[in-house]
Each structure stands twice: as C-alpha cells, then as structure tokens.
Backbone as a chain_set.jsonl record, in Angstrom:
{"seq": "XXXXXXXXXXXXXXXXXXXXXXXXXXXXXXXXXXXXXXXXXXXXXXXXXXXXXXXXXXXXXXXXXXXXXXXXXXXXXXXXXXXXXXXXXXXXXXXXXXXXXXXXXXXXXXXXXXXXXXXXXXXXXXXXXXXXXXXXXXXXXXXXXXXXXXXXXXXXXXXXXXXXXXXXXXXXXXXXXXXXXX", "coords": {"N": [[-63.465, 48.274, 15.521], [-62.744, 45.542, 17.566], [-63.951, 43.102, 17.19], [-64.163, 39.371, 17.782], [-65.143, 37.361, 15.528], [-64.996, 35.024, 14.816], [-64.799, 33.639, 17.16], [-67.503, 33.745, 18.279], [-70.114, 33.062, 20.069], [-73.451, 31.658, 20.084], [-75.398, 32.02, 23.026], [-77.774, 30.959, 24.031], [-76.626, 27.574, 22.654], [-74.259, 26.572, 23.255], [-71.35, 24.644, 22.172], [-69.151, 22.02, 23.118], [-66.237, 21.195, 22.478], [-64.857, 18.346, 23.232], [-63.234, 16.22, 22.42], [-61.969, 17.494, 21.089], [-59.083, 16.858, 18.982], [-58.771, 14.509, 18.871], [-58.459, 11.018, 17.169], [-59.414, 8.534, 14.996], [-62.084, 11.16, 14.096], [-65.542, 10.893, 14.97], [-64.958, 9.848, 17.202], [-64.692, 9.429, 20.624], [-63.491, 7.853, 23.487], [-64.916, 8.064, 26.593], [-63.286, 10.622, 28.621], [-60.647, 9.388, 27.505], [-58.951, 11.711, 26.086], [-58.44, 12.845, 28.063], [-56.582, 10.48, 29.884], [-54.218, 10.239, 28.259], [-53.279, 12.468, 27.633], [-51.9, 12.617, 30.35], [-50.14, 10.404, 30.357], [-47.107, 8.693, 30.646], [-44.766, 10.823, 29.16], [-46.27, 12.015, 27.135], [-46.672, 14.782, 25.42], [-46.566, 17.998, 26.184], [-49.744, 20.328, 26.286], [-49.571, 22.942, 25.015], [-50.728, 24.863, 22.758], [-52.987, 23.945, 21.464], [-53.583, 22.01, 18.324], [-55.121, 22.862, 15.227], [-57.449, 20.542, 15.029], [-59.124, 17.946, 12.825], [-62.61, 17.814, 11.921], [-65.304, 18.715, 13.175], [-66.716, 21.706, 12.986], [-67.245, 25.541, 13.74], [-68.553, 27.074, 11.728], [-70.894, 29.318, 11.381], [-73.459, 30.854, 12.626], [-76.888, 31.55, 14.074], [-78.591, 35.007, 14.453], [-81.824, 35.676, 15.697], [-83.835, 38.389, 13.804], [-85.739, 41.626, 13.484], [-85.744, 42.926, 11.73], [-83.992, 42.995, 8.844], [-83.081, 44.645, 7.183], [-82.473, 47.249, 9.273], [-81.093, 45.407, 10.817], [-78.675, 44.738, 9.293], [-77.628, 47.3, 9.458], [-77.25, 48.202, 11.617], [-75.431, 45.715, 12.678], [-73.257, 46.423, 10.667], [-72.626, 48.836, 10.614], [-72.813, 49.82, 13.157], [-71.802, 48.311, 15.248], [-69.535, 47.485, 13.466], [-69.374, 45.038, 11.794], [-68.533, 43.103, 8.717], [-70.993, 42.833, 5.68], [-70.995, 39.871, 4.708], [-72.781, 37.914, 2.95], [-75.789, 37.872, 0.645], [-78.462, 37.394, -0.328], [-81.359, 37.111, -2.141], [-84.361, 35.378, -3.145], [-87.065, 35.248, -3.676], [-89.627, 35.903, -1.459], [-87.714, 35.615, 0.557], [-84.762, 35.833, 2.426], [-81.39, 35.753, 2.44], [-78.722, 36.747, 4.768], [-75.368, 37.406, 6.276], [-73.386, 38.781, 8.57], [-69.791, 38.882, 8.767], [-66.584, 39.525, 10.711], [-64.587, 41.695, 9.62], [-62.363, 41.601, 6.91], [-61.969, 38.687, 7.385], [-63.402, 36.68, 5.806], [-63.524, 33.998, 5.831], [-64.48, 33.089, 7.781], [-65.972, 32.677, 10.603], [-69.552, 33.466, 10.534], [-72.244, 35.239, 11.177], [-75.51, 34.819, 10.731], [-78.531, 36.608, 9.714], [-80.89, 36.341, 10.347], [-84.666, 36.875, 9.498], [-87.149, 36.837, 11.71], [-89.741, 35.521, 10.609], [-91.048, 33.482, 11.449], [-93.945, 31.503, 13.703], [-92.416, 30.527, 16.13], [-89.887, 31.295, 15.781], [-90.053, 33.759, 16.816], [-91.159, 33.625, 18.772], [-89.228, 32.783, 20.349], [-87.154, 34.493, 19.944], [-88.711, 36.763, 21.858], [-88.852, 35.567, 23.85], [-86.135, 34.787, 25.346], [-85.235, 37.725, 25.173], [-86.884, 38.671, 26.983], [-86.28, 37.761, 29.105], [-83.771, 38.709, 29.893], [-81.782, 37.744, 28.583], [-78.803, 37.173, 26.637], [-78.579, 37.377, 23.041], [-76.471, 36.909, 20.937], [-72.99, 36.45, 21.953], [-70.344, 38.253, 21.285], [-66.424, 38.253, 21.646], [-64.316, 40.838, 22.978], [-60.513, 42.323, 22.624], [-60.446, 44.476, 23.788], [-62.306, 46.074, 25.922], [-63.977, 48.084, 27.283], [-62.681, 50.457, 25.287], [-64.685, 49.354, 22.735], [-66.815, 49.517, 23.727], [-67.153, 52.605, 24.607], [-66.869, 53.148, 21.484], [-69.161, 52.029, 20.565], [-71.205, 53.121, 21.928], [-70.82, 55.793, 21.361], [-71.384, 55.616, 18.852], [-74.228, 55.071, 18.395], [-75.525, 53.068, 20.02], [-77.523, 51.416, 22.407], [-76.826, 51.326, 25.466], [-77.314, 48.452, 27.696], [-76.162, 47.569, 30.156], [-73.317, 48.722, 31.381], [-69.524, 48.382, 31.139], [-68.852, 45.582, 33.245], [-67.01, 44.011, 36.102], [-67.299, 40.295, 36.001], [-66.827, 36.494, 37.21], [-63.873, 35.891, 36.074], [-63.966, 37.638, 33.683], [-64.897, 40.685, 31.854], [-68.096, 42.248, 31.195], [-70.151, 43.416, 28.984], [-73.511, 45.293, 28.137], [-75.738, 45.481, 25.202], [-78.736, 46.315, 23.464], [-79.415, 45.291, 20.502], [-81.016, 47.164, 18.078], [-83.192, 45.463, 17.128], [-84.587, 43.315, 18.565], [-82.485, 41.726, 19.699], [-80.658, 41.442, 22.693], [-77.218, 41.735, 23.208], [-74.038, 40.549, 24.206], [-71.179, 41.903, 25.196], [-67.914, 40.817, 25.55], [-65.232, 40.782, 27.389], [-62.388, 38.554, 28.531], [-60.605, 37.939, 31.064], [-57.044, 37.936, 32.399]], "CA": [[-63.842, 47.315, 16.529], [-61.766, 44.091, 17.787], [-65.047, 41.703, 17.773], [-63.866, 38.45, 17.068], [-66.736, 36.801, 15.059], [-64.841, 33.602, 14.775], [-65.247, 32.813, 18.715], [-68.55, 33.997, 19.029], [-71.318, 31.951, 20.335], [-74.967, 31.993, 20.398], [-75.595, 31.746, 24.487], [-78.198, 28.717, 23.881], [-76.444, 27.072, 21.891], [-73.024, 25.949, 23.275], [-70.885, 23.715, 22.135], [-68.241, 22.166, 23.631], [-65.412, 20.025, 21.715], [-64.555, 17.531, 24.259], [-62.783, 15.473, 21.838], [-60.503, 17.889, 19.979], [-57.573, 16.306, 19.187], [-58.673, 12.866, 18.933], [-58.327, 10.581, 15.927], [-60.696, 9.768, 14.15], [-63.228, 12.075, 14.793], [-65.901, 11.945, 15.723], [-65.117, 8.693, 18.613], [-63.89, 9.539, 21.508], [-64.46, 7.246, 24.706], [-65.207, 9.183, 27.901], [-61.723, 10.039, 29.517], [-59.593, 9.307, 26.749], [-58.102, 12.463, 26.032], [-57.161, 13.505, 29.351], [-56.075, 9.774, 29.962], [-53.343, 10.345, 27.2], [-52.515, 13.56, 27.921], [-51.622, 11.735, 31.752], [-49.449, 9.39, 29.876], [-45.639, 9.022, 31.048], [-43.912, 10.846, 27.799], [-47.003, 12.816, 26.417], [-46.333, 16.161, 25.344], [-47.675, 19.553, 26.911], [-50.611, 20.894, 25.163], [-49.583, 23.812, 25.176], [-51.581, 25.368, 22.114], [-53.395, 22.298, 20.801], [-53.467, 22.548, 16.893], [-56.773, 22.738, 14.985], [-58.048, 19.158, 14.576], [-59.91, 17.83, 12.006], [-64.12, 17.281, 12.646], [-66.508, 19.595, 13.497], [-66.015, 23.333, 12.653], [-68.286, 26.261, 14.057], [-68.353, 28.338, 11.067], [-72.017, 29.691, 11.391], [-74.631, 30.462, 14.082], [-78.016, 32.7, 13.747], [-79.627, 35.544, 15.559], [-83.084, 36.44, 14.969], [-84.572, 39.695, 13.737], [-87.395, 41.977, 13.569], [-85.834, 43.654, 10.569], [-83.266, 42.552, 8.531], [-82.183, 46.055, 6.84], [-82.046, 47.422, 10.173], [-79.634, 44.443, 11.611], [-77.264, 44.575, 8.519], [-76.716, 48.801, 9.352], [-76.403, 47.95, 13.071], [-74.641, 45.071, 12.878], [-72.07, 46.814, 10.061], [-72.401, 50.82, 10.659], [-72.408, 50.286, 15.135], [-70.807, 47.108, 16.071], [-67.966, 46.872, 12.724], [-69.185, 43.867, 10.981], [-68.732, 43.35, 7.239], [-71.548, 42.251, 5.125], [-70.632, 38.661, 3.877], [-73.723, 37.43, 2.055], [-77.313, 38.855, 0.99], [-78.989, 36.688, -1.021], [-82.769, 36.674, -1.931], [-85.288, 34.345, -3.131], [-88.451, 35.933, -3.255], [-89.33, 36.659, -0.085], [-86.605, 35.022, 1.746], [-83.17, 36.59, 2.163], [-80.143, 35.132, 3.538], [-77.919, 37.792, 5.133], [-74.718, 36.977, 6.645], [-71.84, 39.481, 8.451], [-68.519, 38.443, 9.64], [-65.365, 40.248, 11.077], [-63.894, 42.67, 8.35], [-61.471, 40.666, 6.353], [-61.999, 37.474, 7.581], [-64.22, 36.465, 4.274], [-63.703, 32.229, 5.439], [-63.83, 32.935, 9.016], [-67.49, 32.497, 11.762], [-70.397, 34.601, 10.038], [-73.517, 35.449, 12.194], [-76.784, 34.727, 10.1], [-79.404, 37.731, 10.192], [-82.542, 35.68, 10.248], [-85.481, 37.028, 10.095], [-88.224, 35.997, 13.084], [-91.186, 35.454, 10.339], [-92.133, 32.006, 12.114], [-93.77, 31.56, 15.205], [-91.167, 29.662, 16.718], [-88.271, 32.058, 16.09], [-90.47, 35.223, 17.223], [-91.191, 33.446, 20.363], [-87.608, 32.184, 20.791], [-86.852, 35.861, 20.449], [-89.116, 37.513, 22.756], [-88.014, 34.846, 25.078], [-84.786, 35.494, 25.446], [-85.158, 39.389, 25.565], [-87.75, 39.267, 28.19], [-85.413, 36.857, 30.482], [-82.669, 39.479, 30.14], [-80.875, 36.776, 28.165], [-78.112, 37.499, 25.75], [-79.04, 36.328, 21.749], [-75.435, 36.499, 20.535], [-71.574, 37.378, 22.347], [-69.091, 38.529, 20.945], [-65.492, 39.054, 22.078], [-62.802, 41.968, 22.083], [-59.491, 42.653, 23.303], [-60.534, 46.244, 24.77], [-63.842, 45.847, 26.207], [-63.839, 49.291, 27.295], [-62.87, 51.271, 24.156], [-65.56, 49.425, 22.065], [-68.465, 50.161, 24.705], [-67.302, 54.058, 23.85], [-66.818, 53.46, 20.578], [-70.676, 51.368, 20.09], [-71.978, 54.035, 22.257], [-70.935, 56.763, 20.386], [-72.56, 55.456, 17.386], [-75.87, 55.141, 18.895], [-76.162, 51.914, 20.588], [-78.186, 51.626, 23.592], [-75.757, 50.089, 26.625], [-78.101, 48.19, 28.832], [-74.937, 46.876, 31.352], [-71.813, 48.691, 31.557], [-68.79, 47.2, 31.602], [-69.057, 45.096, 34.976], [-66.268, 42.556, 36.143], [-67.69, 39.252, 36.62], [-65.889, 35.534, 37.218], [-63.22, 35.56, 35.079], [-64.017, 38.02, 32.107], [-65.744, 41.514, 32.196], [-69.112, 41.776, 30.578], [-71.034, 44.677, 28.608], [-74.52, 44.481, 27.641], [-76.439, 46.453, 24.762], [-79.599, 46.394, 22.598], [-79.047, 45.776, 18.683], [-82.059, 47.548, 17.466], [-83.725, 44.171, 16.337], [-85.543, 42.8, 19.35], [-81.848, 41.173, 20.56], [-79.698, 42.093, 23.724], [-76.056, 41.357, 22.621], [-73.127, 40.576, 25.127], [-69.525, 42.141, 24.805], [-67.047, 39.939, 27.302], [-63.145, 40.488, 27.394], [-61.737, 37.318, 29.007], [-59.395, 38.297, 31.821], [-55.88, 37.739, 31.365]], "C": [[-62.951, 46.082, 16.395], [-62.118, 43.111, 17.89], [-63.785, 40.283, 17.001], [-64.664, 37.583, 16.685], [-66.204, 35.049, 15.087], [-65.192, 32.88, 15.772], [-66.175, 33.674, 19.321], [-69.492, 32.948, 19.081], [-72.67, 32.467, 20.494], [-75.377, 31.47, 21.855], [-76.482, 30.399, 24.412], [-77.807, 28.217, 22.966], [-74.997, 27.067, 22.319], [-72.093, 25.258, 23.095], [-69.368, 23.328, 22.285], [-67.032, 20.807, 22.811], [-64.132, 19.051, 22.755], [-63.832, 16.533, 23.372], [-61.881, 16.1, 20.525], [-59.524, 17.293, 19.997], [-57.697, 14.874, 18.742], [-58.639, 12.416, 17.379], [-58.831, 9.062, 15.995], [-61.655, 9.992, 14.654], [-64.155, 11.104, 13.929], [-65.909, 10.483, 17.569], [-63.754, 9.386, 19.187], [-64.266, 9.355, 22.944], [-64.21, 8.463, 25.992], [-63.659, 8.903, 28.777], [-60.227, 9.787, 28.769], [-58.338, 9.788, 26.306], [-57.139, 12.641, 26.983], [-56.1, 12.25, 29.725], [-54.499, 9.917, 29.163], [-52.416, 11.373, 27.183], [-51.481, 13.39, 28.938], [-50.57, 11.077, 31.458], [-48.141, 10.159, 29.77], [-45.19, 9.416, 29.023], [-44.966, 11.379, 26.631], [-46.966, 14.277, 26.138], [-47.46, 17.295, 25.621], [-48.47, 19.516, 25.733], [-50.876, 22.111, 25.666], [-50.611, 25.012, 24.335], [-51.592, 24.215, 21.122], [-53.802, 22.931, 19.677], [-55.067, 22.107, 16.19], [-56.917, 21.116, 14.673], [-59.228, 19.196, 13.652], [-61.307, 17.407, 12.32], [-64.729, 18.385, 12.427], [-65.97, 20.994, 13.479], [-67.244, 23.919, 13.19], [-68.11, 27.387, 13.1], [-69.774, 29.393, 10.709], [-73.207, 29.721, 12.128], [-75.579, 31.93, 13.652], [-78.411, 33.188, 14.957], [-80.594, 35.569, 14.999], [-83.325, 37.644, 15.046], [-85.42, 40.231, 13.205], [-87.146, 42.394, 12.398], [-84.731, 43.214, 9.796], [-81.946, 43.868, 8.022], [-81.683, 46.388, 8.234], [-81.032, 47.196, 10.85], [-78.659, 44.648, 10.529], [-77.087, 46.722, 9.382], [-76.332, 48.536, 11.242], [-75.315, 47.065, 13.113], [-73.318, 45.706, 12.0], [-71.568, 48.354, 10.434], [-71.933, 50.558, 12.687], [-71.555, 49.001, 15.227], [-69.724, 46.991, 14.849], [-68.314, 46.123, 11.714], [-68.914, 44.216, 9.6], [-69.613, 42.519, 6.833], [-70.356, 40.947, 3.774], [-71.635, 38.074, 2.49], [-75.014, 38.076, 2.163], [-77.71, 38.381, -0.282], [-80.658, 36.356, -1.325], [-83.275, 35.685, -2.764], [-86.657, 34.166, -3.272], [-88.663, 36.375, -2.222], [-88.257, 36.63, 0.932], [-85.373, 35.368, 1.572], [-82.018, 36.218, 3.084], [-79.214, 35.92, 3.349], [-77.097, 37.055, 6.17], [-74.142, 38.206, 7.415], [-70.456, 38.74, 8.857], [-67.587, 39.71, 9.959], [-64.945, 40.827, 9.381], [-62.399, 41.649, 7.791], [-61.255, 39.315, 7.039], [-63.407, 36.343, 6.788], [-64.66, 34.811, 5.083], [-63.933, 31.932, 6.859], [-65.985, 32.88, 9.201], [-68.08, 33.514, 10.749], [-71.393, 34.423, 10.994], [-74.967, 35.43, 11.043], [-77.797, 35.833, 10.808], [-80.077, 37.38, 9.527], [-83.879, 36.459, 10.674], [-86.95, 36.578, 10.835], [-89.544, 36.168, 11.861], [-91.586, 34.627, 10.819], [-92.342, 32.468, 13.023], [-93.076, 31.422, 15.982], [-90.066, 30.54, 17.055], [-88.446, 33.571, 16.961], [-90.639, 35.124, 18.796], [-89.933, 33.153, 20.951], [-86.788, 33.96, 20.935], [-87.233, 36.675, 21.756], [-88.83, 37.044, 23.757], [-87.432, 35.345, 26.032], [-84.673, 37.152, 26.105], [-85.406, 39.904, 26.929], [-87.197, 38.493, 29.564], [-83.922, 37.578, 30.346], [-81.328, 38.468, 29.276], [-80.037, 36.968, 26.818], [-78.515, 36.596, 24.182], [-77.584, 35.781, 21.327], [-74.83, 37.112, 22.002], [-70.847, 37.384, 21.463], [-67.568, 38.828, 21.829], [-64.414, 40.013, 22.301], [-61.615, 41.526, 23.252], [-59.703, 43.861, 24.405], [-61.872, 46.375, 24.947], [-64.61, 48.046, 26.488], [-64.059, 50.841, 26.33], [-63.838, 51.046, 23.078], [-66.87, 49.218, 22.735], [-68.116, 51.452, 24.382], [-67.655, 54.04, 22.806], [-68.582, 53.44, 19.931], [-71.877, 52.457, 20.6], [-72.311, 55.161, 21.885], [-71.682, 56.494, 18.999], [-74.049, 55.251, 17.307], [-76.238, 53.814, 19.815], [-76.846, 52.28, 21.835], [-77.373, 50.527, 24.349], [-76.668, 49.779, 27.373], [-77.032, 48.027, 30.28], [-74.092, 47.331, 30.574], [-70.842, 47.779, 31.665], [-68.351, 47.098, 33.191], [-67.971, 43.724, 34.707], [-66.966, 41.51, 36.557], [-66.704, 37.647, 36.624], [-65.091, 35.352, 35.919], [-63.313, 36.106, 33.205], [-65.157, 39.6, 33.145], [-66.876, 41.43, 31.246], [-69.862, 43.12, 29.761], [-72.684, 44.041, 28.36], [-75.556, 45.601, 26.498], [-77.658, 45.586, 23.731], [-78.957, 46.338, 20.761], [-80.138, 46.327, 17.954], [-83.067, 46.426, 17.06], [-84.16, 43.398, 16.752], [-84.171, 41.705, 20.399], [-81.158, 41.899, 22.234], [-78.194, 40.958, 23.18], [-74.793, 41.71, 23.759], [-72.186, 40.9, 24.895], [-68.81, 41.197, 26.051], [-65.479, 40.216, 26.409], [-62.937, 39.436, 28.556], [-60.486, 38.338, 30.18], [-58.113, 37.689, 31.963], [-55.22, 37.516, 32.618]], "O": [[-62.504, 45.673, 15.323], [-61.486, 42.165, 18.36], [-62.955, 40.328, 16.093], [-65.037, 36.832, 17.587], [-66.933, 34.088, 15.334], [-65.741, 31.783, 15.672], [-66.028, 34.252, 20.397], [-69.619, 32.073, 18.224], [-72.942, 33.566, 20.976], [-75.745, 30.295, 21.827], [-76.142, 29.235, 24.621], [-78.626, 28.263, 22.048], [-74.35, 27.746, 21.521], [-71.643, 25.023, 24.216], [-68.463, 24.0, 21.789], [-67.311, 19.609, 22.756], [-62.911, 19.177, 22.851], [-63.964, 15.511, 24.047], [-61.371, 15.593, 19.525], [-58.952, 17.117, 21.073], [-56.758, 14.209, 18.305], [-58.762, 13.235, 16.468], [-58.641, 8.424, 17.03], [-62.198, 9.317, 15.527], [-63.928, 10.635, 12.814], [-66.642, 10.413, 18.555], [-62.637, 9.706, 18.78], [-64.978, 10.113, 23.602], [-63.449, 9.427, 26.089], [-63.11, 7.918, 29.271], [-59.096, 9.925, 29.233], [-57.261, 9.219, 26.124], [-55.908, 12.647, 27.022], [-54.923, 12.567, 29.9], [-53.582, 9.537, 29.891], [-51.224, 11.35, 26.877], [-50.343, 13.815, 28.733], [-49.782, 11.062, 32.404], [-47.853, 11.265, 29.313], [-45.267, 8.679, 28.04], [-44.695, 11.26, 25.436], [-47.428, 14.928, 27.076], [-48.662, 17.406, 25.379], [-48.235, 19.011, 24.635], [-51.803, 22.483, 26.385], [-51.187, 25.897, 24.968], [-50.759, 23.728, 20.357], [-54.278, 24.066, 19.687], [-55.874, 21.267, 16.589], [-56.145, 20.703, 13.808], [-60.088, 20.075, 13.6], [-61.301, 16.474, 13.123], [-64.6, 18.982, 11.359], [-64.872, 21.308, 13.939], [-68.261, 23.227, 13.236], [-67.637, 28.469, 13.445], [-69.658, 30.206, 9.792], [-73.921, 28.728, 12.262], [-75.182, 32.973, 13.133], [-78.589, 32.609, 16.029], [-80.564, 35.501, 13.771], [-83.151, 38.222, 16.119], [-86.071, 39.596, 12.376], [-88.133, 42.389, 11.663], [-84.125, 42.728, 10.752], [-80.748, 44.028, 8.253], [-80.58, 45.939, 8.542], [-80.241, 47.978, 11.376], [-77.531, 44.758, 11.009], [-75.954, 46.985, 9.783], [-75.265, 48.721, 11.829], [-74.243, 47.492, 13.542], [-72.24, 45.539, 12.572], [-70.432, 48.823, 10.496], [-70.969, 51.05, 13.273], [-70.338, 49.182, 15.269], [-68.797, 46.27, 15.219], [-67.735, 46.328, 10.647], [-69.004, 45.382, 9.215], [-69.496, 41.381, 7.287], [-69.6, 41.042, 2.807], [-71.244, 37.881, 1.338], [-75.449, 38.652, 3.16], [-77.309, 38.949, -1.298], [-81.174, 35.393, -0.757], [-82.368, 34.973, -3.195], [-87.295, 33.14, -3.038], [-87.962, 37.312, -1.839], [-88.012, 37.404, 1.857], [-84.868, 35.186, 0.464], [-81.902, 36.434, 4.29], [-78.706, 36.081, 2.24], [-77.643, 36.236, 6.91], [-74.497, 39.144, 6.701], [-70.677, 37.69, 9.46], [-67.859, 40.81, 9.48], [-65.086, 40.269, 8.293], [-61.599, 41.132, 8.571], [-60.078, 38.98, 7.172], [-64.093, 35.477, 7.331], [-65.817, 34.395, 5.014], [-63.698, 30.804, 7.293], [-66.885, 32.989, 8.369], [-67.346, 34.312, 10.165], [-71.374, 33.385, 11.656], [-75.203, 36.566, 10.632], [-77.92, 35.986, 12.023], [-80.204, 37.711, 8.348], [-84.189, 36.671, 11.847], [-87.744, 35.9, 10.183], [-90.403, 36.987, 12.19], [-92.816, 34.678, 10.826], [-91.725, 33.4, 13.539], [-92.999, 32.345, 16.793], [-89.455, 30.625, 18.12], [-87.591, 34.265, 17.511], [-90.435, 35.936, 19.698], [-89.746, 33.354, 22.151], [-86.075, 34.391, 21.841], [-86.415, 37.147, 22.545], [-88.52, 37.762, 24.707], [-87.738, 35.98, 27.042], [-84.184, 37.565, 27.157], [-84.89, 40.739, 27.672], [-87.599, 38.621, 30.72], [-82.945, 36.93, 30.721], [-80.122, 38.616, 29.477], [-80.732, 36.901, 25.805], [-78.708, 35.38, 24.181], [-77.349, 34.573, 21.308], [-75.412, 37.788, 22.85], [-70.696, 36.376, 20.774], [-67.642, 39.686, 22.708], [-63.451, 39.814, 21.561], [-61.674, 40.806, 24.249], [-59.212, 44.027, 25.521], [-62.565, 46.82, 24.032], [-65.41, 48.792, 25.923], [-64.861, 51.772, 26.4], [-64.108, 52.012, 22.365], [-67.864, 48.756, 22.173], [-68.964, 51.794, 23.557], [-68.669, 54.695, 22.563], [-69.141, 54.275, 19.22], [-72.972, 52.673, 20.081], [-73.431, 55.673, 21.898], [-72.419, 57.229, 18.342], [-74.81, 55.279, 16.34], [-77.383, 53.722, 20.258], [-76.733, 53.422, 22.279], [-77.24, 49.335, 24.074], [-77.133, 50.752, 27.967], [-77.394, 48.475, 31.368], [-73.847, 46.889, 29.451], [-70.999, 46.644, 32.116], [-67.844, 47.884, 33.991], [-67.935, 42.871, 33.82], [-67.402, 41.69, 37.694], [-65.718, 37.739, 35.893], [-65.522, 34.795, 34.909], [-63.022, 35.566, 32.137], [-65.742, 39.655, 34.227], [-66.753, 40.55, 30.394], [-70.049, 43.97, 30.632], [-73.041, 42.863, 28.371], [-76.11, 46.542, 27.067], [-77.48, 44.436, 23.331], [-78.294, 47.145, 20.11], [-80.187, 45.766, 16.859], [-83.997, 46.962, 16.457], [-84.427, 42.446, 16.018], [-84.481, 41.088, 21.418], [-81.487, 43.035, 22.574], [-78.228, 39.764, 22.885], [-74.573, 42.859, 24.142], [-71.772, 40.129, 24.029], [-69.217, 41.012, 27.199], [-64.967, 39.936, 25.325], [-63.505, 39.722, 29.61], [-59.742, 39.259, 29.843], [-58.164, 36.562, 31.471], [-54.019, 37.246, 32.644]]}, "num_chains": 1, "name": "protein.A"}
C-alpha cells in the first residue's frame, strides 16, 4: 500500500497552517504572508520549506477493539505497528506508514468513555469519515484492501478535485481513501 500516514487527517479535526513560513511562530497578523509574498522582489513559493512551529505528528481514531484495529489497520490497509504500550488496563497503540518510524502515527484508542463511544457512533451513523488517508493509486489499493477482506462502502468515485473511496475498518469507523487529482 502507498497510504501516506504523514498527510493524513482526522475529518473533524482540520487544521490549517495559515502562517507557515512566518517568523516567529506562532504571530502572524491577518494578511501578512500573502502581503509579502505580493512584494516587488519576493521569491516564488514554489515548494515552501518546512517551517519551524507546529507539527502534526499524531491524531486518534476510536475503537471498539483494539486487537482487531492493530490486524486491520496492519494485515488490510499496510500499516506498521509503532507503539503498544500497556498500563493496566489502558494500552496505547500506535501504527504509522512502514518505515517511516518519526513520521504521522494514527492512535488506536479505545472508545471506553462515553464521550468517545458517542463521538464514534456519531460519525458512523452520519456516513462521516473517522480518518483519510492518501495514495498515489487509488484504484490498485481499493483491489488490493478488498482482496484482503475489507468491506468497500463507496467505490472509487471522482469528486471536486480528488477521487474518493470509502470502506469500513472493522472497528465501528468508516475510513476514506482520496487520490488528489493531478
């Protein structure tokens, strides 16, 4: 699989870095950037270089089972188990992308509160994606996820500017594939 765990997002939970680039983080007046960018003798930004601030190196789904989500999330969708840590009852499970050890991990939380069980069923029952992920070949890893058992709710369908898949992870989520159109 070609997920890229680093630029995945949790659908509620967006965040947008409207002030990459700036110095020092984290001020940056409204307008500033682009103002600058505007400026006679400012150079293209063509591929703007990582800036220093705010990093997204960690975002959680919830689940009903935790074993369960580590063999889906590693055996059908690719991932590699990063961390698995218990505590007595409490176990902090991580995966990320296969050799990318320092890179985005996805937290596989499990829904024992109220809060997170309802924030789950939520979601599910409003057709609403928990995580995305993205590939290069949207296509070949809807065969590939399918062949391994997943359940595809949404084919891949073109929509504005990216195509979209949509499947079940065993674990009470619905999980989005999107390739970006090019």
């Amino acid at each position: 699989m070609r997920f890229h765990v680093a630029r995945m997002i949790v659908v509620s939970a967006v965040l947008a870095a409207a002030c990459a680039g700036s110095a020092p983080p984290p001020v940056c007046p409204p307008g500033a950037r682009a103002a600058a960018a505007e400026a006679p003798g400012a150079p293209a930004d063509e591929a703007a270089p990582h800036a220093a601030g705010l990093q997204i190196k960690l975002t959680t789904v919830y689940v009903d089972d935790q074993d369960r989500a580590l063999r889906f999330y590693t055996e059908v969708l690719g991932f590699a188990k990063k961390d698995d840590v218990r505590n007595g009852t409490y176990r902090w499970l991580t995966v990320t992308a296969p050799g990318d050890g320092d890179g985005g991990a996805l937290q596989l939380a499990l829904n024992d509160a109220p809060a997170a069980k309802a924030y789950q069923k939520a979601l599910f029952q409003q057709g609403q994606p928990a995580v995305m992920f993205f590939t290069d070949d949207l296509a070949a890893d809807v065969a590939l996820i399918g062949a391994a058992g997943a359940e595809i709710t949404l084919p891949p369908t073109k929509v504005t500017g990216s195509t979209i898949a949509m499947l079940k992870d065993t674990c009470g989520n619905l999980v989005q594939l999107t390739e970006l159109a090019r």
